[in-house]
TORFI-29885 format. One record per atom (N, C-alpha, C): atom name; residue number from 1; x, y, z. Coordinates in steps of 0.02 Angstrom, whole numbers. Example, Ala and Ser with C-alpha at 12.3 -4.5 7.8 and 13.67 -1.06 7.14 Angstrom:
SITE,N,1,660,-284,390
SITE,CA,1,615,-225,390
SITE,C,1,660,-165,390
SITE,N,2,642,-112,354
SITE,CA,2,684,-53,357
SITE,C,2,645,2,394
// end
This chain:
SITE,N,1,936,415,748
SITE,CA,1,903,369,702
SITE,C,1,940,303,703
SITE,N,2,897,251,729
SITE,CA,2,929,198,705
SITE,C,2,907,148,651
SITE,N,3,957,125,636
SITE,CA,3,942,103,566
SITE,C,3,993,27,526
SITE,N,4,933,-21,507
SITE,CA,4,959,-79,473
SITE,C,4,977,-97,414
SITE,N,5,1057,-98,400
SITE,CA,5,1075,-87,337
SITE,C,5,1092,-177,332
SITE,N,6,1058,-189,251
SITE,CA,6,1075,-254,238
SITE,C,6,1096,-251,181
SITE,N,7,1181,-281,166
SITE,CA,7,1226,-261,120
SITE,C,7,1270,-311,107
SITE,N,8,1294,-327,83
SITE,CA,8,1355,-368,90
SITE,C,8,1433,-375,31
SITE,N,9,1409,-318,4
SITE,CA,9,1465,-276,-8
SITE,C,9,1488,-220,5
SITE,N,10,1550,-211,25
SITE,CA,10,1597,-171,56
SITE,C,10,1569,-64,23
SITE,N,11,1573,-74,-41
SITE,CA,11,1566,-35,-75
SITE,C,11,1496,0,-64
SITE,N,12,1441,-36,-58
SITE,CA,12,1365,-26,-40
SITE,C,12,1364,0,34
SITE,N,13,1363,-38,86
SITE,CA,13,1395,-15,169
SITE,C,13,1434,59,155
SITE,N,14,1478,80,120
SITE,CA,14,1524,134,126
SITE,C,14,1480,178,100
SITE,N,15,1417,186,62
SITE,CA,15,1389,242,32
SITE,C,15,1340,236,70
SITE,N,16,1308,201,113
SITE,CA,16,1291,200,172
SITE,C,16,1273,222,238
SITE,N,17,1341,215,244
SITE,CA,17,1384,258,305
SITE,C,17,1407,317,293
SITE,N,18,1436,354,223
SITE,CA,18,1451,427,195
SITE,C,18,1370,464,214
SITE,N,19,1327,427,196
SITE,CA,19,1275,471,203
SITE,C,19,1240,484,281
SITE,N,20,1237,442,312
SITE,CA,20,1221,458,384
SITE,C,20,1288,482,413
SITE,N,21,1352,479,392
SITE,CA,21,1386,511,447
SITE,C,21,1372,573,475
SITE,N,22,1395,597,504
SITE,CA,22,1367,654,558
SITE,C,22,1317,672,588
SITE,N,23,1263,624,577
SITE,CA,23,1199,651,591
SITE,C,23,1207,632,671
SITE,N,24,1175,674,698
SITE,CA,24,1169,656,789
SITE,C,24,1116,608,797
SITE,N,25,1150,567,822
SITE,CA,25,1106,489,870
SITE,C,25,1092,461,809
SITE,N,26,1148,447,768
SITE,CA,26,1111,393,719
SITE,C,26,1163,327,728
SITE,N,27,1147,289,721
SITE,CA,27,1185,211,737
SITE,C,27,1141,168,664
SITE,N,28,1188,123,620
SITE,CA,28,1207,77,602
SITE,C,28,1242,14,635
SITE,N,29,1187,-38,598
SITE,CA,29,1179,-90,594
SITE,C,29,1175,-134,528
SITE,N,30,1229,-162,529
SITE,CA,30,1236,-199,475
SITE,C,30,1253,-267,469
SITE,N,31,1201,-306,430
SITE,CA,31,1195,-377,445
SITE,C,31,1213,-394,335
SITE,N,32,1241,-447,334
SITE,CA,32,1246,-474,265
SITE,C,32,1188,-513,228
SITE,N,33,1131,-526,252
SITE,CA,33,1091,-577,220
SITE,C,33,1007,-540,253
SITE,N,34,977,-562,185
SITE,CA,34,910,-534,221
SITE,C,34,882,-581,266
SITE,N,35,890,-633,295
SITE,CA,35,883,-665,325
SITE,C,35,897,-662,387
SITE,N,36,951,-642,388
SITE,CA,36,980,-594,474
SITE,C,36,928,-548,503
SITE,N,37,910,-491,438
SITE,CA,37,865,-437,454
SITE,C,37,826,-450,484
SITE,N,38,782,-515,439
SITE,CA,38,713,-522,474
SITE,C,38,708,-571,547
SITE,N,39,776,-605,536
SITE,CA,39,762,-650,610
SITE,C,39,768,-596,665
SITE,N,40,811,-538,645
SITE,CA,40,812,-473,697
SITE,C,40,750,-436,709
SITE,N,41,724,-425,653
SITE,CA,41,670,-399,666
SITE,C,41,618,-446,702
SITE,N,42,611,-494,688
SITE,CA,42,545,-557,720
SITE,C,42,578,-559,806
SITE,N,43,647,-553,819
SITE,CA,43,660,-542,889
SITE,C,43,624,-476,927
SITE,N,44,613,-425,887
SITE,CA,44,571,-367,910
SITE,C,44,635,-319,916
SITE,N,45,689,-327,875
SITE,CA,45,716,-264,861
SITE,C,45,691,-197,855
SITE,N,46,705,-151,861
SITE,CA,46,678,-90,841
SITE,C,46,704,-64,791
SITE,N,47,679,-31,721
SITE,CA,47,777,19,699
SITE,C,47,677,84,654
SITE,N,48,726,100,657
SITE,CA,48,676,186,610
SITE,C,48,662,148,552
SITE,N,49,705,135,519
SITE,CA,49,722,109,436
SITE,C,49,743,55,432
SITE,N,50,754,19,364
SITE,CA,50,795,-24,347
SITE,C,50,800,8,291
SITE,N,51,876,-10,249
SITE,CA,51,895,23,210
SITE,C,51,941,-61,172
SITE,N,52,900,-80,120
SITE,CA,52,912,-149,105
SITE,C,52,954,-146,40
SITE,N,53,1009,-188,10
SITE,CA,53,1043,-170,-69
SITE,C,53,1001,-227,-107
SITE,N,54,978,-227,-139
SITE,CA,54,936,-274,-191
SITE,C,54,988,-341,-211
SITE,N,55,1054,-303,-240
SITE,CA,55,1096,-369,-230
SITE,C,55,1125,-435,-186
SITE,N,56,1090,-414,-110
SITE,CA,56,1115,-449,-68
SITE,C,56,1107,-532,-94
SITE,N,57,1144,-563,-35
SITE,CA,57,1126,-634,-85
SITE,C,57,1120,-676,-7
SITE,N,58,1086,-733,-17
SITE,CA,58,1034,-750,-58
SITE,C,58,1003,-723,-109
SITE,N,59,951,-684,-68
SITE,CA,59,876,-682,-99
SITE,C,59,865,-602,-91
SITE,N,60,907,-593,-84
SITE,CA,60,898,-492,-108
SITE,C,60,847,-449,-81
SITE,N,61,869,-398,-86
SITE,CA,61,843,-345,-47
SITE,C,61,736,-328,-71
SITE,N,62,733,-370,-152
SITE,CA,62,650,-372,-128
SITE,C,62,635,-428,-107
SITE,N,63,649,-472,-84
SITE,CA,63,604,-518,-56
SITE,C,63,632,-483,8
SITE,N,64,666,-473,33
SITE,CA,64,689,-428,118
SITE,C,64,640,-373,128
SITE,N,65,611,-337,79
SITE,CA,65,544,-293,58
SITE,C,65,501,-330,82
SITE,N,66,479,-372,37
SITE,CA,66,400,-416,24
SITE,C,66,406,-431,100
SITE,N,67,445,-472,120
SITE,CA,67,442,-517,198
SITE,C,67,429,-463,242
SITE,N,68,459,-397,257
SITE,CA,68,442,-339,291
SITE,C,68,386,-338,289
SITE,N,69,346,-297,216
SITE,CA,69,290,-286,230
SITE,C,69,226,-323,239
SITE,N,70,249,-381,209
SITE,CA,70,213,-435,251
SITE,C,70,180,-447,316
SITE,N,71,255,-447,357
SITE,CA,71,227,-437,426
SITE,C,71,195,-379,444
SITE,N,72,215,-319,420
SITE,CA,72,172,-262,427
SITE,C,72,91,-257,432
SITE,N,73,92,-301,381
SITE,CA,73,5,-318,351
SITE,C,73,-31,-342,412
SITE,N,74,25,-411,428
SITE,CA,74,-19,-441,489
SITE,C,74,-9,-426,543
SITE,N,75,19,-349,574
SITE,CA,75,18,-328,613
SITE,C,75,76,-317,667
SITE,N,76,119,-342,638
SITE,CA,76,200,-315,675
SITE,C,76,201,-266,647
SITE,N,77,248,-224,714
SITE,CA,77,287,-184,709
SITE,C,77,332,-158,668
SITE,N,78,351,-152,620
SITE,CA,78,397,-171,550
SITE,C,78,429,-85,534
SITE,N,79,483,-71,523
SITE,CA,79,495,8,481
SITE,C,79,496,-8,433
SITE,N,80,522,78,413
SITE,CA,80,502,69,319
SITE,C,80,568,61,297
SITE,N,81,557,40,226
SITE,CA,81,614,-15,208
SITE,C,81,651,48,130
SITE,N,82,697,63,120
SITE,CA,82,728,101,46
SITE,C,82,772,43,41
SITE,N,83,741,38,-25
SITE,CA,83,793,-19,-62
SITE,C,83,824,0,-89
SITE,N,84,910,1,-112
SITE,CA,84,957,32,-161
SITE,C,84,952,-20,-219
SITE,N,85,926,4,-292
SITE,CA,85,937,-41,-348
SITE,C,85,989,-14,-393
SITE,N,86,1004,-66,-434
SITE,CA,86,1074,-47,-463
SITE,C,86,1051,-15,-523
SITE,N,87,996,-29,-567
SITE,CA,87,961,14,-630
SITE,C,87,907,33,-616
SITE,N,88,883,97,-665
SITE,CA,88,840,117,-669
SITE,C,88,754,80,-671
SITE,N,89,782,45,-718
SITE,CA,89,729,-19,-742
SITE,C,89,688,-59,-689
SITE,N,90,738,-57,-648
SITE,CA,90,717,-85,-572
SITE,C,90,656,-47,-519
SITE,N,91,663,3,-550
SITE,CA,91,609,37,-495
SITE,C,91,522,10,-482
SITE,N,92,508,-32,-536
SITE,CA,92,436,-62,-557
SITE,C,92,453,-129,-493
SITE,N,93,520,-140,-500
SITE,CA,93,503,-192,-460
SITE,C,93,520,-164,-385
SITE,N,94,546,-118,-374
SITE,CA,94,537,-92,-302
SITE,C,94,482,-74,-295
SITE,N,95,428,-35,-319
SITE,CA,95,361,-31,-317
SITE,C,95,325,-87,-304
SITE,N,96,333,-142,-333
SITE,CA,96,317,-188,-315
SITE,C,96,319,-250,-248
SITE,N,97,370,-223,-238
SITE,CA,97,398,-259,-168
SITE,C,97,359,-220,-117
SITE,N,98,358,-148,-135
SITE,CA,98,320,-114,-81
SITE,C,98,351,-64,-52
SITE,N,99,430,-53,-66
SITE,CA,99,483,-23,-34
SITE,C,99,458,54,-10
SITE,N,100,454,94,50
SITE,CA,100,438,149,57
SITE,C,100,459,191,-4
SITE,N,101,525,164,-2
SITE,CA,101,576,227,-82
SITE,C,101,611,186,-100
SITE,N,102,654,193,-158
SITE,CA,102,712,174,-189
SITE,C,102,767,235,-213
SITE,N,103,827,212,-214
SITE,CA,103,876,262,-235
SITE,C,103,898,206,-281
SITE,N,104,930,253,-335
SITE,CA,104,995,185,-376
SITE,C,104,1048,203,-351
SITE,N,105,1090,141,-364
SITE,CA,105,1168,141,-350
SITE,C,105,1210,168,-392
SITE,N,106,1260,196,-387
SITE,CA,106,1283,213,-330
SITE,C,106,1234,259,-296
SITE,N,107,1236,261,-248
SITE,CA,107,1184,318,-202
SITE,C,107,1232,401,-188
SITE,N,108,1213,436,-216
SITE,CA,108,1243,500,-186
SITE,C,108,1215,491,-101
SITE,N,109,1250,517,-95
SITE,CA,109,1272,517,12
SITE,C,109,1223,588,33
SITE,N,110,1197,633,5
SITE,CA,110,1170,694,-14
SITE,C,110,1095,667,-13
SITE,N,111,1063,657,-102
SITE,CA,111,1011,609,-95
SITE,C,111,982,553,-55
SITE,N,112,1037,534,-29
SITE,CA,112,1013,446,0
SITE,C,112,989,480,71
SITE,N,113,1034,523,109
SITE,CA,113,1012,554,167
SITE,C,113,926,591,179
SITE,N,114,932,608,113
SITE,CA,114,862,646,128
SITE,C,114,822,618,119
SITE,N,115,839,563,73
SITE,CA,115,776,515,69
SITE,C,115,758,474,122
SITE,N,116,793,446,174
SITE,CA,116,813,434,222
SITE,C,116,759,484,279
SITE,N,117,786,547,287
SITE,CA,117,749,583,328
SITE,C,117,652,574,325
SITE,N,118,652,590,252
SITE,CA,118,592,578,217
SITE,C,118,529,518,244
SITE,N,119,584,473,237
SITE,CA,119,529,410,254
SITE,C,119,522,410,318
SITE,N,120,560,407,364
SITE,CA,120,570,398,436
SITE,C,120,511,456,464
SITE,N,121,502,531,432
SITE,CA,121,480,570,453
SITE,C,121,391,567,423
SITE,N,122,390,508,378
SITE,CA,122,342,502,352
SITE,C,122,311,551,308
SITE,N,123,355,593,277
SITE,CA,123,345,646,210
SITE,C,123,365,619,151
SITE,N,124,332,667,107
SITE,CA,124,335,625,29
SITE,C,124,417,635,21
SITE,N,125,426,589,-33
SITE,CA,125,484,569,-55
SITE,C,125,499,625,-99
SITE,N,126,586,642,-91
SITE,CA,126,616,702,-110
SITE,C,126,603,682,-202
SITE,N,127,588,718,-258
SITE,CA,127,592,732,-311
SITE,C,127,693,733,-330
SITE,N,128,718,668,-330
SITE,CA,128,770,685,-372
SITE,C,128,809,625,-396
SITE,N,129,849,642,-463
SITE,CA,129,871,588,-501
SITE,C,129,889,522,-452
SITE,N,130,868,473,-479
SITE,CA,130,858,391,-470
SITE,C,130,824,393,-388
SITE,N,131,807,427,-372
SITE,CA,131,746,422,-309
SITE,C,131,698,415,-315
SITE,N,132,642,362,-307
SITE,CA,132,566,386,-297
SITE,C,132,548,321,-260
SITE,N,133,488,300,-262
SITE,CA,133,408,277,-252
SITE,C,133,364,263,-217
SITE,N,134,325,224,-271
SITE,CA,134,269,227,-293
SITE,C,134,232,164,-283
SITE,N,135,241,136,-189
SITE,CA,135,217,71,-193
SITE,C,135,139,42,-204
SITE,N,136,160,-10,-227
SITE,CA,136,101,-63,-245
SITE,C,136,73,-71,-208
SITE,N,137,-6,-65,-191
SITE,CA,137,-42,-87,-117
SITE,C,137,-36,-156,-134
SITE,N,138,-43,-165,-56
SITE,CA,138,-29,-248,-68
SITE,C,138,-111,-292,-66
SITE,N,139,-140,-356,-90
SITE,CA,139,-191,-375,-107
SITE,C,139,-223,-381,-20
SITE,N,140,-183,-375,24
SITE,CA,140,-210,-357,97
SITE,C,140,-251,-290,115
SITE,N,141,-232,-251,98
SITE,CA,141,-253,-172,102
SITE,C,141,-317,-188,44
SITE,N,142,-375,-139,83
SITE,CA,142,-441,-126,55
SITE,C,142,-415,-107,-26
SITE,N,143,-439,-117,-67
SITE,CA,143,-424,-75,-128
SITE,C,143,-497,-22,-114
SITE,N,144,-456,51,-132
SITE,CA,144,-485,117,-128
SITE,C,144,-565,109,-178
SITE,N,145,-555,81,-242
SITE,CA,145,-589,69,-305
SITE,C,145,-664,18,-246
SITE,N,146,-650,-19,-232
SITE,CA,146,-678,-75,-175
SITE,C,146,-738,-50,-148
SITE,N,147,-680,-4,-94
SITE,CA,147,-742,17,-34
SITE,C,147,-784,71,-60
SITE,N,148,-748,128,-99
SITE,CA,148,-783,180,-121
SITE,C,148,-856,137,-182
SITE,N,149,-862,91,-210
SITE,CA,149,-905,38,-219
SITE,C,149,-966,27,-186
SITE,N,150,-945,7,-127
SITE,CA,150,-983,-34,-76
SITE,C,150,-990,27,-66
SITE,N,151,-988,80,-24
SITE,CA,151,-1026,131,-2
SITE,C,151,-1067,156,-63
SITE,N,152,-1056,182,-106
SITE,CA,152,-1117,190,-153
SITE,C,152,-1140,164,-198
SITE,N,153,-1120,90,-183
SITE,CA,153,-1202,50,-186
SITE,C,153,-1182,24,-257
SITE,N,154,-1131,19,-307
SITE,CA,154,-1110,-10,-356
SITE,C,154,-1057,-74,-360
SITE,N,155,-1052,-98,-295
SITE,CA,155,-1031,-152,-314
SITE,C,155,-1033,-199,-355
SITE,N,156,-986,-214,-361
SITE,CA,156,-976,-283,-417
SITE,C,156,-984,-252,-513
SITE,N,157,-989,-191,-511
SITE,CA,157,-985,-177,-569
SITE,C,157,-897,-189,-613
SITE,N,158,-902,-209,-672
SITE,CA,158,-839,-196,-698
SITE,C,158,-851,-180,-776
SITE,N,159,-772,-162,-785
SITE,CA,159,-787,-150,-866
SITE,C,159,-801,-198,-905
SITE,N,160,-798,-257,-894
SITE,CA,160,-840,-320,-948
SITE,C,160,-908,-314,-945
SITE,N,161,-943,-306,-883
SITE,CA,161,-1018,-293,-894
SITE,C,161,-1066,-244,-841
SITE,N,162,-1116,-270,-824
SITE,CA,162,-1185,-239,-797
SITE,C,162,-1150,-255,-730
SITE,N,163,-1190,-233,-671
SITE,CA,163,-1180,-232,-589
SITE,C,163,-1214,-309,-586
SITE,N,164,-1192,-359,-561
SITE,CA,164,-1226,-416,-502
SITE,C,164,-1267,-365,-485
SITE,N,165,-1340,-401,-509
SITE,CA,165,-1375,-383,-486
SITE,C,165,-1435,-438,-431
SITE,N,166,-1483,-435,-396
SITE,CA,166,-1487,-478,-359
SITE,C,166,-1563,-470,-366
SITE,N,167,-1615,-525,-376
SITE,CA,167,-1694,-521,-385
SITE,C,167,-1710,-481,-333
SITE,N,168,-1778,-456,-340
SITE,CA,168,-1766,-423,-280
SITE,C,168,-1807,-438,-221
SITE,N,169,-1764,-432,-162
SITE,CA,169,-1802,-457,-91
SITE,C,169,-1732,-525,-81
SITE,N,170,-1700,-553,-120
SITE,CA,170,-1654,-600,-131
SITE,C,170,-1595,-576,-68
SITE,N,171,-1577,-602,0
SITE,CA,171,-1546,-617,6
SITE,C,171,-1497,-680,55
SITE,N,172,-1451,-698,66
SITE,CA,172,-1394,-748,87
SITE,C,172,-1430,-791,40
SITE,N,173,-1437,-851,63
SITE,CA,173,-1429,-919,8
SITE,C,173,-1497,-923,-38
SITE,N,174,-1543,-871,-30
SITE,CA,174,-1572,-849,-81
SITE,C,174,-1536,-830,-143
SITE,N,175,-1509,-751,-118
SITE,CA,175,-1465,-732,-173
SITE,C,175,-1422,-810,-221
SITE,N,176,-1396,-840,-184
SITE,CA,176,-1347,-889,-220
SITE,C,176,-1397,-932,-246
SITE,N,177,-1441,-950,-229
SITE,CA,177,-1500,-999,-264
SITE,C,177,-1526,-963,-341
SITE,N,178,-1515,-869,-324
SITE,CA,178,-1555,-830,-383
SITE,C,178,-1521,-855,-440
SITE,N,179,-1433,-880,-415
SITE,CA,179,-1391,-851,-489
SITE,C,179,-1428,-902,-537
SITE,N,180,-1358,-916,-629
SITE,CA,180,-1380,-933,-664
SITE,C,180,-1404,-982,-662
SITE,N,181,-1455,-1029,-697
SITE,CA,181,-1465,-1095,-678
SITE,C,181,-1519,-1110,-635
SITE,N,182,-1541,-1043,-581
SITE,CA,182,-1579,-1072,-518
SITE,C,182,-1648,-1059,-564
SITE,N,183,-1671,-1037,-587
SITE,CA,183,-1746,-1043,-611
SITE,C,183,-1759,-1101,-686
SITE,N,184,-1709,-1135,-691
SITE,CA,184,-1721,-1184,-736
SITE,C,184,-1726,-1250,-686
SITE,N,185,-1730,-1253,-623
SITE,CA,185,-1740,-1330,-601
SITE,C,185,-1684,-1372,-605
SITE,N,186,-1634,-1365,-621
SITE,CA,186,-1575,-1382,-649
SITE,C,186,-1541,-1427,-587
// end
């Protein structure tokens, strides 16, 4: 397994490395800035994972998220990203970034490994203290609510009101001629 650790404290790197040690064919890589990551990655690096600390500095391990899956969206090559956050509280915003998983810090070397295995192997995420999620689709991805819509034929309904509905026989710049306003001459 190879794998991109972006850290830049000593202490973060060491729980890191406790947890992949021994595993066969695994190699670390460790760069200090998320900015390294991604110019590595935009070179067409390869790694299984990235395994990012939220504290990094600059601009921390979710925007090193967001920019990942970003490119993901538009079609690079990209792995999945576990962000280590330092509180609990934090996990809404790893969800948000998009992070395959999150662990908190300190990371047991135990947990972090399997979570680790987990994503890479593309299985759900292990059930255990300060591990999980639960990412945010991003406004690129179909929303599920959307298409299942458009296939049966209820689009545009919401909870404020009735379905767009369209006169009938109304459509392209008909339809837009139907809306409000078009039968007053206006």
């Amino acid at each position: 397994m190879k794998i991109l650790m972006v850290a830049d404290h000593a202490s973060v790197a060491a729980q890191v490395r406790t947890a992949v040690e021994g595993w066969d064919a695994s190699t670390v890589f460790q760069v200090s800035t998320p900015q390294r990551a991604i110019a590595l990655l935009d070179e067409g690096e390869s790694y299984d994972v990235v395994v990012a600390d939220n504290d990094t500095h600059p601009t921390g391990g979710l925007a090193l998220t967001r920019e990942v899956k970003a490119r993901g969206q538009m079609g690079q090559d990209m792995p999945p990203v576990v962000l280590l956050i330092a509180r609990a509280q934090d996990k809404w915003l790893a969800n948000w970034a998009q992070a395959d998983a999150y662990v908190q810090k300190p990371a047991d070397p135990f947990d972090l490994r399997e979570t680790l295995q987990a994503v890479v192997a593309g299985d759900p995420i292990p059930a255990l203290p300060g591990v999980g999620g639960e990412p945010k689709p991003s406004l690129l991805d179909p929303a599920p609510e959307r298409e299942l819509a458009v296939q049966t034929g209820v689009a545009g309904r919401s909870d404020e009101g009735p379905a767009d509905e369209l006169p009938e026989g109304a459509t392209g710049d008909a339809a837009v001629a139907a809306g409000p306003g078009a039968a007053t001459g206006l």
